[in-house]
C-alpha positions as CSV (number, residue, x, y, z in Angstrom):
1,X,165.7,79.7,54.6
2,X,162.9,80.7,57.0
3,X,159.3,81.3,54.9
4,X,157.7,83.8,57.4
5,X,155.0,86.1,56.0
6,X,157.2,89.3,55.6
7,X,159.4,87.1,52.9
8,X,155.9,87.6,50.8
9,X,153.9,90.5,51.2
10,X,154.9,92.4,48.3
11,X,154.1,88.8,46.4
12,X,151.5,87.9,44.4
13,X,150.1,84.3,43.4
14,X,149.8,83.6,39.5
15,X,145.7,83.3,38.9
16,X,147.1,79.8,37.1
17,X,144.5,76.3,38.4
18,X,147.6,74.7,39.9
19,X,148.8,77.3,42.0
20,X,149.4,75.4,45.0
21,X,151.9,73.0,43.0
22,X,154.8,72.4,45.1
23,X,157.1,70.8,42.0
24,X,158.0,72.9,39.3
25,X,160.2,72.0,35.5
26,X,162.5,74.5,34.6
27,X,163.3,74.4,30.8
28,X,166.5,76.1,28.9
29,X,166.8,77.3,25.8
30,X,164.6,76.1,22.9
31,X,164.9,78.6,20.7
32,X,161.1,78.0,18.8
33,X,161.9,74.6,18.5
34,X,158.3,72.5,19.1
35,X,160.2,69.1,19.8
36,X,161.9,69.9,22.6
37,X,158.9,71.5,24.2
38,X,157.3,68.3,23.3
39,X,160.2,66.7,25.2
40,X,159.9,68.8,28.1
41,X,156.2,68.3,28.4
42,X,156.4,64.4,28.0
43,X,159.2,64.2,30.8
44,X,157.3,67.0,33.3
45,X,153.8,65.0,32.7
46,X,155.4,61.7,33.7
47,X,156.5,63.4,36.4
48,X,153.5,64.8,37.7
49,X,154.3,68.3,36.8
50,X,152.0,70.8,36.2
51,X,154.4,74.0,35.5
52,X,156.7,74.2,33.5
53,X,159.2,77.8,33.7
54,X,161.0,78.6,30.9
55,X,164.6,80.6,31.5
56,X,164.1,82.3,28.1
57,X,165.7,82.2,24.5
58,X,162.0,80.5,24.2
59,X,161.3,81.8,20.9
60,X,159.2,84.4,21.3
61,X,158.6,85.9,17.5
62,X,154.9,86.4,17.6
63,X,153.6,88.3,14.2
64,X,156.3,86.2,12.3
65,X,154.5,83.6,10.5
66,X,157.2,81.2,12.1
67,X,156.8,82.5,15.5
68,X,152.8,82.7,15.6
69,X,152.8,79.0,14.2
70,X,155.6,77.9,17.5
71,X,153.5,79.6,19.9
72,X,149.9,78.0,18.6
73,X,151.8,74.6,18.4
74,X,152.8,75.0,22.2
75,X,149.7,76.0,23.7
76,X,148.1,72.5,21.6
77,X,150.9,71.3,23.4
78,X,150.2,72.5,26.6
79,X,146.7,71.4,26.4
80,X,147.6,68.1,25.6
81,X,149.4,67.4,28.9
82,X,147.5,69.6,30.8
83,X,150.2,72.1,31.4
84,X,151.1,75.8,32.5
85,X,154.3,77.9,31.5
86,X,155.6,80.6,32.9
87,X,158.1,82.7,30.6
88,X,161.6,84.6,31.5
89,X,162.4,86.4,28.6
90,X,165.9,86.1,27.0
91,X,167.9,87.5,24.7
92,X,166.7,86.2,21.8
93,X,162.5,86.9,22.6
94,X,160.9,90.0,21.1
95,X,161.2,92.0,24.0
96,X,158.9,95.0,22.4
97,X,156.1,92.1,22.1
98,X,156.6,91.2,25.3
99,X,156.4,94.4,26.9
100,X,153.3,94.8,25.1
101,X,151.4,92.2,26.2
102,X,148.2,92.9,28.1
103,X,148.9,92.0,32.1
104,X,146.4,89.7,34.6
105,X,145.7,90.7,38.0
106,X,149.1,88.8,39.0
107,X,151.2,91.3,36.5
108,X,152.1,88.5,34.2
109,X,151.3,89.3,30.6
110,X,148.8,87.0,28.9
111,X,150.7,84.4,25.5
112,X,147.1,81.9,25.9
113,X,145.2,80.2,28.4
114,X,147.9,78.5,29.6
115,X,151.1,80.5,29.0
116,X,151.9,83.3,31.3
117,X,155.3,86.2,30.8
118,X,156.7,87.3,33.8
119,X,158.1,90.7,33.7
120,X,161.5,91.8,35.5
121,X,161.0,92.2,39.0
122,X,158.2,90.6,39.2
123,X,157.6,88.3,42.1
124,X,155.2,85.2,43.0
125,X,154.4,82.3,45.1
126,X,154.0,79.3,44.1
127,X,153.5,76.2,46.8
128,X,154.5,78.4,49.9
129,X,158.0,79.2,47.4
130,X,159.1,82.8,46.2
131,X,160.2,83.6,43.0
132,X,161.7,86.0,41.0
133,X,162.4,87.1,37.5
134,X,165.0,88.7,36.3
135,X,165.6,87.5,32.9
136,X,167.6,89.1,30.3
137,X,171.8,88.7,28.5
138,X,173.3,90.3,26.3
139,X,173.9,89.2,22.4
140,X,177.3,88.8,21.5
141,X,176.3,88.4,18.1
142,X,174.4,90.8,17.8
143,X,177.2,92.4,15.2
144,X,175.3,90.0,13.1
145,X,171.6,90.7,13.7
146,X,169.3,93.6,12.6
147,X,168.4,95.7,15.9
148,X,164.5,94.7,16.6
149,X,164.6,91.8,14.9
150,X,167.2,90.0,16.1
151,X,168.9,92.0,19.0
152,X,167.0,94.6,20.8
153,X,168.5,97.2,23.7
154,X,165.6,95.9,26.0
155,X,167.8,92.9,26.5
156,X,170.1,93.5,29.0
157,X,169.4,94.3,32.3
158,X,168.4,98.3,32.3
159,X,168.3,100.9,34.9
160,X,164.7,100.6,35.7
161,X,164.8,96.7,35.7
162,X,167.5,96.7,38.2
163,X,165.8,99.1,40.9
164,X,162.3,96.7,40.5
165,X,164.2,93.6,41.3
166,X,166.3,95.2,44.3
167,X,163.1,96.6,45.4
168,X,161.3,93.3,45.4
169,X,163.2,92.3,48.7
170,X,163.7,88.6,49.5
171,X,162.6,85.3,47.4
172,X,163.9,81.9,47.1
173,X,164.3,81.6,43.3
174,X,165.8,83.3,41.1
175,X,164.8,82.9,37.5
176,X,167.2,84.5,34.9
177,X,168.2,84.5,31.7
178,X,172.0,84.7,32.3
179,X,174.8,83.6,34.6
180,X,175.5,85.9,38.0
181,X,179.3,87.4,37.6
182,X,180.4,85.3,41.0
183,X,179.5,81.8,39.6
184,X,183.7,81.1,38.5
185,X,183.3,79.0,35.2
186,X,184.7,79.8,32.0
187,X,182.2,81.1,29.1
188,X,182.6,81.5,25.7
189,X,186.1,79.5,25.6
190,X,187.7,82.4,28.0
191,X,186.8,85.7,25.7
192,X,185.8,88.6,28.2
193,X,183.0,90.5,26.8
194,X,182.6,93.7,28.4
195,X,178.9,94.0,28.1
196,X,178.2,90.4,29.0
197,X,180.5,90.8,31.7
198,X,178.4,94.4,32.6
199,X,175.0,92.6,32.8
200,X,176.3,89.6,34.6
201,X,177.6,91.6,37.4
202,X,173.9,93.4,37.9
203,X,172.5,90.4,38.2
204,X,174.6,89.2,41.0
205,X,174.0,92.6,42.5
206,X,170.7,91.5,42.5
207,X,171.2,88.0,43.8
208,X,173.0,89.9,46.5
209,X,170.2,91.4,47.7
210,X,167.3,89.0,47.5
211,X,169.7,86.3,48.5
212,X,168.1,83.5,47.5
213,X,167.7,79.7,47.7
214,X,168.1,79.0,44.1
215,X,168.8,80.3,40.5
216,X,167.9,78.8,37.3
217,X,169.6,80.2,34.2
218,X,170.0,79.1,30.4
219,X,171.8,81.6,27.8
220,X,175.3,79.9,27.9
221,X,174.5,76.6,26.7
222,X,176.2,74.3,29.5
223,X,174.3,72.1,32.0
224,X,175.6,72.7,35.2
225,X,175.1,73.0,39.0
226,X,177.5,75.1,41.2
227,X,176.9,77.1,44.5
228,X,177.9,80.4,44.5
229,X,178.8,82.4,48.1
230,X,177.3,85.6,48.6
231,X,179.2,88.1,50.5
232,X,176.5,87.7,53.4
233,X,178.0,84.0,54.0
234,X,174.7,82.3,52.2
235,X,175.4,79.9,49.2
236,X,172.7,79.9,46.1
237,X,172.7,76.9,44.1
238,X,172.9,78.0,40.6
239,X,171.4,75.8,37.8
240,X,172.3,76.4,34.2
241,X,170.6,74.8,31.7
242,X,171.4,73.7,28.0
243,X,169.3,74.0,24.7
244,X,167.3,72.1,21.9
245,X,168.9,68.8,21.2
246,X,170.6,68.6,24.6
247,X,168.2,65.6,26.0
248,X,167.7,66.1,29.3
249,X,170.2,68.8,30.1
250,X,167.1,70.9,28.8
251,X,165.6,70.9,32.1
252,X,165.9,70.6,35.6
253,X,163.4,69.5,38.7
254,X,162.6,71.5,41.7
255,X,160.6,70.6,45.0
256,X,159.7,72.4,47.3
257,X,161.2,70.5,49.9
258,X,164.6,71.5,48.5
259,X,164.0,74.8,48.8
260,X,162.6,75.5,52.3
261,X,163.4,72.0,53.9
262,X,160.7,70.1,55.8
């Protein structure tokens, strides 16, 4: 994919020291559990990492004496390998708290000094590289949660989240929460769930339209890679990551290089 100026103009760059980082650590679902953070930061510090982008299901509880002792522990964390994270949020993050958070001049909403929450539709450069977040999946048990506790209605993809990603234009990654409707595997042991199915289908609307490189997701579980045809003729490699106690299906590299060549 070509990386001419128009691909960025409605972009902004994350006010983040490493900014200019061309290698980035994608990490799935950890579901406020500090040790596989801890994991994550060993492995993206041995690798010369400095960001590290979380696909959501993080663990974002703040106000919950649980919750504000996860998000304390991973900014000590942070600090201790001299790290940054970027957040997608997921289904199960307190999406009210999130959309509450007070914004930087980049739009991201300010966890700490090193954590950053990227809103839906939001869109940044990072080492000459676009991004995108779209975040967001639907709960399919959330028959056996309490609504804003456990669920909330925020977390699928609404009608005002949709229009600010298809307005964003072009990127080259796509970071989501959940799986784009065209990707052909087989998800919770073949059920169809309608509203799962609803929301994955907006999303590959959306990856329709920004057509990009790449797309990270978590949500399901599975680690996986799989490129996905868009109707244009372009192929997106789509990445899904696992959760806690999956070892290194937690994460997933990404250069640069394999993004917009050399």
């Amino acid at each position: 994919m070509a990386t001419g100026d128009w691909h960025y103009r409605a972009m902004t760059t994350p006010p983040l020291p490493v900014k200019d980082t061309a290698q980035w650590c994608f990490m799935g679902d950890v579901h406020g559990k500090i040790r596989a953070v801890m994991a994550t930061c060993e492995h993206a510090a041995g690798a010369g990492i400095a960001v590290l982008v979380s696909v959501g299901d993080f663990g974002f509880f703040p106000g919950r004496a649980r919750g504000d002792r996860f998000l304390a522990e991973v900014e000590e964390a942070l600090e201790r390998y001299g790290l940054y994270l970027i957040l997608v949020d997921g289904n199960h993050d307190d999406h009210s708290a999130l959309r509450s958070l007070a914004l930087d001049e980049a739009g991201m909403g300010v966890i700490g000094p090193r954590a950053r929450y990227a809103p839906r539709g939001l869109t940044w450069v990072m080492g000459g590289v676009g991004f995108m977040a779209v975040g967001g999946a639907f709960s399919i048990d959330r028959w056996a949660r309490a609504e804003g506790v456990g669920w909330w209605r925020e977390e699928v993809l609404g009608f005002e989240d949709t229009n600010r990603c298809l307005d964003a234009g072009r990127c080259d990654v796509i970071v989501s929460h959940d799986c784009p409707l065209g990707v052909g595997r087989v998800f919770y042991s073949g059920r169809i769930v309608p509203e799962s199915e609803a929301n994955r289908a907006t999303l590959q609307a959306i990856v329709e339209s920004a057509r990009p490189r790449v797309l990270v997701h978590g949500h399901y579980h599975q680690r996986y890679d799989e490129l996905l045809e868009l109707s244009s003729g372009d192929l997106v490699e789509v990445v899904g990551l696992d959760k806690d106690g999956s070892g290194e299906d937690l994460w997933w590299d990404l250069s640069s290089d394999l993004v917009i060549g050399s």
